[in-house]
C-alpha positions in Angstrom: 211.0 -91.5 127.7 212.6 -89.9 124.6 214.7 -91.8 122.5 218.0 -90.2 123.2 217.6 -90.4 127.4 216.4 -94.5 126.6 219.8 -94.8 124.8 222.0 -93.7 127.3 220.3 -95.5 129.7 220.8 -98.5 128.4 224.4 -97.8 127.8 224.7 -97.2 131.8 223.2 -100.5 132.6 225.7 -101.8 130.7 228.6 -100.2 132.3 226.6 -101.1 135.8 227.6 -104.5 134.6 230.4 -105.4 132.7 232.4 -102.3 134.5 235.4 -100.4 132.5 237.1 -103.3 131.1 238.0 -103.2 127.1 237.7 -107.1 126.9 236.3 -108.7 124.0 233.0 -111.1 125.5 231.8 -112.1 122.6 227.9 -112.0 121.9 226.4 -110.1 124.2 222.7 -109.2 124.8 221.5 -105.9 126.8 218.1 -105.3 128.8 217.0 -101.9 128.4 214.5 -100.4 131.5 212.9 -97.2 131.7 213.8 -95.3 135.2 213.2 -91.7 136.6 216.3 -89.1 135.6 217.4 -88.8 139.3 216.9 -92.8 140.3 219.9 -94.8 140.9 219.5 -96.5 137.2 222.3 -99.7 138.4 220.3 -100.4 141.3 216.5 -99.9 139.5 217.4 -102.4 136.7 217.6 -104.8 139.6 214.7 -104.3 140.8 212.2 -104.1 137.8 212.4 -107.5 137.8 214.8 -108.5 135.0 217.3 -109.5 137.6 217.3 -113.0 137.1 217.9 -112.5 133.5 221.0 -109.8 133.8 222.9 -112.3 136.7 222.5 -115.0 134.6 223.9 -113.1 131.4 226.9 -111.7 133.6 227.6 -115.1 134.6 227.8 -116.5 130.5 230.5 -113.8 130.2 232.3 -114.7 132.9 232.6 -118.0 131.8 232.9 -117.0 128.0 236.1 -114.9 129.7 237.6 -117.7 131.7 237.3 -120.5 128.6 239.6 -117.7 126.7 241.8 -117.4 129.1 242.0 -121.5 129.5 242.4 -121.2 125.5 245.2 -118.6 125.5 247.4 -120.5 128.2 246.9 -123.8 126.4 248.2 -121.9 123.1 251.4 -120.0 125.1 252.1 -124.2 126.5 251.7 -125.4 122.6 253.8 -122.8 121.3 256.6 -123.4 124.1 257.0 -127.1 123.1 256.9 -126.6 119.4 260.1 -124.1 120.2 261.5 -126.6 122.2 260.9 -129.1 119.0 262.6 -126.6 116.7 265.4 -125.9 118.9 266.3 -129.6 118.9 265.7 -129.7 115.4 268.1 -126.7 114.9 270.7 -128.2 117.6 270.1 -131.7 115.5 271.0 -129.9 112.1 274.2 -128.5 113.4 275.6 -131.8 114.2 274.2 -133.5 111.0 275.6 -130.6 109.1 279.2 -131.3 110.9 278.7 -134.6 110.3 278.8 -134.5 106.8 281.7 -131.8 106.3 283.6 -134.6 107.9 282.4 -137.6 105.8 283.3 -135.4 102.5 286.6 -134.1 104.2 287.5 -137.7 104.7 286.9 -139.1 101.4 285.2 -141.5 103.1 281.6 -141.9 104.2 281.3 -142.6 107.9 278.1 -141.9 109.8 278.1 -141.2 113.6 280.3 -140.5 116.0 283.9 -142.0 116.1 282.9 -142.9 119.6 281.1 -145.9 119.7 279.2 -146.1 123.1 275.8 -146.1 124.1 273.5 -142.5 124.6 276.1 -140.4 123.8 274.8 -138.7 121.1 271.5 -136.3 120.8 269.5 -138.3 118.2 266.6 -139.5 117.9 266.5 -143.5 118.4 265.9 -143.6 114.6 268.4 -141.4 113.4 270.7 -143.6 116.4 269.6 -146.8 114.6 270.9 -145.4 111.2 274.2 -144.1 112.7 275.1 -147.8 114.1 273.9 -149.3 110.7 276.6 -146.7 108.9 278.9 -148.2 111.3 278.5 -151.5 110.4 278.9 -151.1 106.6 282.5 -149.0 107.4 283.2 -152.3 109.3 281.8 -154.7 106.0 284.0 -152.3 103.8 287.0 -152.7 106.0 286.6 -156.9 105.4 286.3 -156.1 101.4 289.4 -154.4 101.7 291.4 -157.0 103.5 289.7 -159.5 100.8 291.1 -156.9 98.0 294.4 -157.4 99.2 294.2 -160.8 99.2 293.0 -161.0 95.7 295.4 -159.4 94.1 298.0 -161.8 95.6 295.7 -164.7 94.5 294.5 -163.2 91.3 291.1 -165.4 91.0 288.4 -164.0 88.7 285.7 -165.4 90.7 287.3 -163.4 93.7 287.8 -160.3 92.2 284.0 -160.9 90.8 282.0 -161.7 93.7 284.7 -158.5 95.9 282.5 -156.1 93.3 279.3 -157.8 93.4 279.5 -157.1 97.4 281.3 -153.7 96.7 278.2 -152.5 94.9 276.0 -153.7 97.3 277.5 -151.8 99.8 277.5 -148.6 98.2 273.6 -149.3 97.6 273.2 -149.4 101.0 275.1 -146.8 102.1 273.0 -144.6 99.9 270.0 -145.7 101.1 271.5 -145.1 105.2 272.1 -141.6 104.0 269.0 -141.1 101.6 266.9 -142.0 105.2 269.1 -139.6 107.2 268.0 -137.1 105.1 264.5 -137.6 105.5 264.8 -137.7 109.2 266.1 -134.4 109.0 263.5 -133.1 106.9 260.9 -134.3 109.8 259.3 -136.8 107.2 259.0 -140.6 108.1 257.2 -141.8 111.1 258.0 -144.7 113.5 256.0 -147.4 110.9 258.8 -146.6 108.2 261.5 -146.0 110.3 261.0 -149.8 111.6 260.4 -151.1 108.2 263.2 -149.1 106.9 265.6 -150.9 109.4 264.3 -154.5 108.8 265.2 -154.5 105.5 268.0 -153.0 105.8 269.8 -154.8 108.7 268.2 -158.0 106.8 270.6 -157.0 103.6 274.0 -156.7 106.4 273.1 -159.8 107.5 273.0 -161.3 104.0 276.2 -159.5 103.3 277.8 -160.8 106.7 277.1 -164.1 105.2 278.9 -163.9 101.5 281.8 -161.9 103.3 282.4 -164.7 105.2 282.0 -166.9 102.8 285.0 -165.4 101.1 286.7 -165.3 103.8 286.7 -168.9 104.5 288.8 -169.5 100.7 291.6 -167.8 102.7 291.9 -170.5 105.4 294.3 -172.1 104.0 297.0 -169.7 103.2 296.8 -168.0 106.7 297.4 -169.0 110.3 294.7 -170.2 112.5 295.3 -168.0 115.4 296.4 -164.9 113.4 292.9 -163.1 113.3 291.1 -160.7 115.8 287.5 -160.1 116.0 286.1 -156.6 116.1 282.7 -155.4 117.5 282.7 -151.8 116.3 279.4 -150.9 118.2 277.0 -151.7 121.0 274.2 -154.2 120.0 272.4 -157.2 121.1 273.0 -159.2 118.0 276.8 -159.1 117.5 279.0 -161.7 119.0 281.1 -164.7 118.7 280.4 -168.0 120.2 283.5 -170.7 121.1 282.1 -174.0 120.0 283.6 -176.0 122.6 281.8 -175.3 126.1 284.4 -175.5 130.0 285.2 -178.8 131.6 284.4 -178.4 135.6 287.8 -176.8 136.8 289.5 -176.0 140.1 291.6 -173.2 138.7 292.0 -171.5 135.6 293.9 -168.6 133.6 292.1 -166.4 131.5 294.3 -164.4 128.7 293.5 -162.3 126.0 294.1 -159.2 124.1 292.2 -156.0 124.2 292.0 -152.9 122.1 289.1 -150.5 123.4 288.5 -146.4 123.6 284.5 -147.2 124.4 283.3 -144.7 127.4 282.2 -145.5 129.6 282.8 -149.0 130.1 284.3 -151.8 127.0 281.5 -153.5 128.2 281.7 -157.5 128.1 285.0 -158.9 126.5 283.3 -163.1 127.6 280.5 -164.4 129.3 280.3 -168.4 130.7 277.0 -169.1 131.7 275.7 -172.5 132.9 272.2 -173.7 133.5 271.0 -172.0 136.6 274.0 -169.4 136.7 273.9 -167.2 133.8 277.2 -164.9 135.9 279.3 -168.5 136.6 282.3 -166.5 135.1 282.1 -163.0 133.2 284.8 -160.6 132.8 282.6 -157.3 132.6 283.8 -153.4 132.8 279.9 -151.6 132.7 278.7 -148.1 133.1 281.7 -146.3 135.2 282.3 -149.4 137.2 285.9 -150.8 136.9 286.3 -154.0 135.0 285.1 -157.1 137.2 285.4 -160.6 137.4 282.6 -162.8 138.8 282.4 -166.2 139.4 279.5 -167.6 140.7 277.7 -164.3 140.8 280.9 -163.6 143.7 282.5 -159.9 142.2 286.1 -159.1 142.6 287.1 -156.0 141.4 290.2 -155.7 138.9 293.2 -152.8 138.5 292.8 -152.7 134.9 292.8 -149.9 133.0 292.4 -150.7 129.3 290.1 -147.8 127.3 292.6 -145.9 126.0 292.6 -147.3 122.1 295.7 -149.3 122.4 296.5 -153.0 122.5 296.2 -154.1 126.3 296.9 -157.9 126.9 295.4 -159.2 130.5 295.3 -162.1 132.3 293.2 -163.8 135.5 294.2 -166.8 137.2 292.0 -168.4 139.9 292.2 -171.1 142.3 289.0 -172.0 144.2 290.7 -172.9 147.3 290.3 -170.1 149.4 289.3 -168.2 146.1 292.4 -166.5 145.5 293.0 -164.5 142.4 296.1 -162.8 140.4 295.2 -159.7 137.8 298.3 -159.1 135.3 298.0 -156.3 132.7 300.7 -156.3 129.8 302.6 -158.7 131.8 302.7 -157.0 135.1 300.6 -158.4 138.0 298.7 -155.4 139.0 296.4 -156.7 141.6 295.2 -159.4 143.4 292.9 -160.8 146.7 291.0 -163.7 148.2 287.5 -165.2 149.4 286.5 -165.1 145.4 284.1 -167.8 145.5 285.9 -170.3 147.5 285.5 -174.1 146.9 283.1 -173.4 143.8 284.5 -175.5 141.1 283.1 -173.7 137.0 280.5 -176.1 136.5 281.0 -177.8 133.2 278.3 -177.9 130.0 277.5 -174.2 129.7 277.9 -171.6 126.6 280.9 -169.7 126.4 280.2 -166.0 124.5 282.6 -163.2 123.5 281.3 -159.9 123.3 278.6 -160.2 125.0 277.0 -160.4 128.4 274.4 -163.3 128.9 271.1 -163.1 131.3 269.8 -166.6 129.9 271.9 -169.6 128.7 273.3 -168.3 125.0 270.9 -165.6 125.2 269.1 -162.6 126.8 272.0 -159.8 125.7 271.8 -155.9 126.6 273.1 -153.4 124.5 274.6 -151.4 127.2 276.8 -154.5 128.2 278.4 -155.3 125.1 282.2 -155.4 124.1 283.0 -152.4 122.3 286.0 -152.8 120.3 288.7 -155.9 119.3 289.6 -158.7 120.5 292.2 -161.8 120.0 294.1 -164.2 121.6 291.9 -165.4 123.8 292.9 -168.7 125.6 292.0 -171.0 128.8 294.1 -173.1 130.9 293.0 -175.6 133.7 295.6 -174.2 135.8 297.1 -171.0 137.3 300.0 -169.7 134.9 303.5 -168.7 136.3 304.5 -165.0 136.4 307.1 -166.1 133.7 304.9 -168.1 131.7 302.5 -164.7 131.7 305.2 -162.6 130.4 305.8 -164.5 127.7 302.2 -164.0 126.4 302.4 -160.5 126.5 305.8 -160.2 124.6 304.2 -162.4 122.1 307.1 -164.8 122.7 307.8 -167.9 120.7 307.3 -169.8 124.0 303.8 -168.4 124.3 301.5 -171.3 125.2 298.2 -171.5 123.6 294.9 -172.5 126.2 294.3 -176.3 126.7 290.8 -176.0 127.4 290.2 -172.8 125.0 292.9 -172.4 122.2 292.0 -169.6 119.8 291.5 -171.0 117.0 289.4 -169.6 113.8 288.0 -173.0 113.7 286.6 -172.6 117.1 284.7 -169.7 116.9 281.2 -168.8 115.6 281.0 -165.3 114.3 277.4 -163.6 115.0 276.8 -160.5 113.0 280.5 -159.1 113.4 283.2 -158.5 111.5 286.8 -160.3 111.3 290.2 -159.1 110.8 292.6 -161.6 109.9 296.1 -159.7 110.9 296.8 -159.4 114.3 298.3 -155.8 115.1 299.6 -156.1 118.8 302.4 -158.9 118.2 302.8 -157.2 114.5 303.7 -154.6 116.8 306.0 -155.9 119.1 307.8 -157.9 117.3 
């Protein structure tokens, strides 16, 4: 046939096939057969044989089309969570960005939020980490403060020296808190650093924690045994304080302390008793929305108090095991009280006595999520149940306030465990 009428045929085949569609197939490959003018040229290609070889190409580009479209809706999913990514980057920015107006407002650097509880805040776990490590030096510098005053009443050289020698420290630290802040935001840094970058630099707080309270031991001396608080500024498992002296077995007791908390939700765990076999043989815990409990013997009672607010709060629990009746005073008020709390369990004796934190294992085995958030002081114990009167007078910081005569607080009596200590007490400042 002439050239021209074998050209247009083969152009109709290939519209026989591959119909009216404008889609790109890639490399294709056309069969070209010679047919009468008047023949049905889609249904003659069939059958000159070459049909075999014309299904099978149809087939390649229908699977050459399907393998784009598989490509196209696997780049659409790609590019949907890389927006996600920068929208959360973006959102993350914002706060950062705030964040910083507010340090350089202040005139004094302060990472995070003034909130200190657990998951609420949109960071990532590393740039979480970094915010509770700026925490903790704002709670170091507090301590050099307090020292600052007290050197200038006790003008020592050697004081004065070893307050700038931690001073500068400090300041190196912060820096380097903010320097990897910085590089989170900038998306550099992957988990490897971020770990490494936390080791060394919790390992240079702790070694801080250590010469602070060195320091802080030279002012013993001058200063009242029970006139201190201790302060837990944010949720961890490593920061608490240990009384040295573990419970006798007891038939009754009173519990008494001050309280200063705004963490939400929950202050978390103000003590924790445990004993071998029972780590919950007596726990004063307020957790998640829960309100503050009191167990004994893994038995729950639950108390009226209502203590988050950011101001002193003083409370007290007495106990008797017979019949397991309990008293709840808040500020010297009884507020609540009830019955059937673990009857007839005497506190076994021998067991580890923890502020600030909750204990799954004997001394050990703290969550996060269950620590004490916020100050603490005045904590005592007594063998027996306290009198309404005798109550009062501990809240009103009264002159004929008894101290505990199983637990008396005491600085001496306590082991401090990454925190930080405050030697004045605010509440009776306060009062009185």
């Amino acid at each position: 046939m002439p050239t021209g009428r074998a050209a247009r045929t083969c152009a109709l085949l290939a519209l026989c096939f591959l119909g009216s569609g404008a889609q790109d197939f890639g490399p294709t490959r056309f069969i070209c057969t010679s047919v009468p003018v008047d023949a049905d040229m889609c249904a003659a290609s069939v059958a000159a044989g070459g049909a075999e070889e014309l299904r099978s190409n149809v087939l390649q580009l229908r699977e050459t089309v399907l393998q784009q479209k598989e490509t196209i809706l696997s780049q659409k999913e790609t590019i949907r969570e890389l927006t996600t990514k920068l929208g959360r980057c973006e959102s993350q920015s914002t706060l950062d960005a705030s964040a910083g107006e507010a340090r350089t407002g202040g005139g004094r650097k302060q990472l995070g939020s003034g909130k200190n509880t657990m998951g609420d805040l949109s960071r990532t776990p590393a740039a979480e980490t970094l915010s509770q490590l700026g925490q903790t030096l704002q709670s170091l510098k507090t301590r050099l403060e307090n020292l600052e005053q007290y050197s200038r009443l006790n003008s020592s050289s050697q004081t004065n020296s070893l307050k700038d020698l931690l001073q500068s420290k400090i300041d190196d630290l912060e820096r380097q808190v903010l320097s990897r802040v910085n590089t989170l935001e900038e998306g550099k840094g992957g988990p490897k650093n971020d770990t490494e970058e936390r080791v060394k630099i919790e390992s240079a707080l702790t070694s801080l924690h250590q010469r602070i309270s060195e320091l802080e031991k030279g002012q013993k001396d001058n200063r009242p045994g029970d006139k201190f608080q201790l302060t837990f500024p944010l949720r961890t498992n490593y920061m608490y304080a240990k009384v040295k002296k573990s419970l006798p077995e007891m038939y009754a007791f009173t519990v008494c302390m001050w309280l200063k908390s705004s963490a939400a939700p929950g202050v978390g765990t103000p003590f924790s008793y445990a004993v071998p076999g029972q780590a919950n043989e007596l726990v004063l815990i307020e957790w998640g929305n829960n309100p503050m409990e009191i167990l004994i013997n893994d038995k729950v009672a639950k108390l009226p108090f209502v203590i988050n607010d950011g101001k002193w709060h003083h409370i007290c629990i007495t106990w008797t095991t017979r019949d397991g009746v309990w008293e709840a005073y808040q500020d010297g008020t009884q507020g609540g009280n009830g019955e059937n709390l673990a009857p007839y369990h005497p506190i076994k004796p021998q067991g580890v006595l923890v502020l600030g934190q909750e204990q799954d294992t004997l001394g050990g085995g703290f969550d996060a999520t269950q620590a004490f958030v916020g100050e603490l002081a005045h904590f005592n114990i007594w063998d027996r149940k306290l009198t309404p009167g005798e109550v009062y007078n501990l809240a009103t910081c009264s002159t004929k306030a008894l101290s505990g005569n199983v637990i008396a607080w005491a600085e001496s009596h306590i082991e401090i465990y990454g925190g930080a200590t405050k030697w004045t007490f605010e509440a009776c400042r306060q009062i009185n």
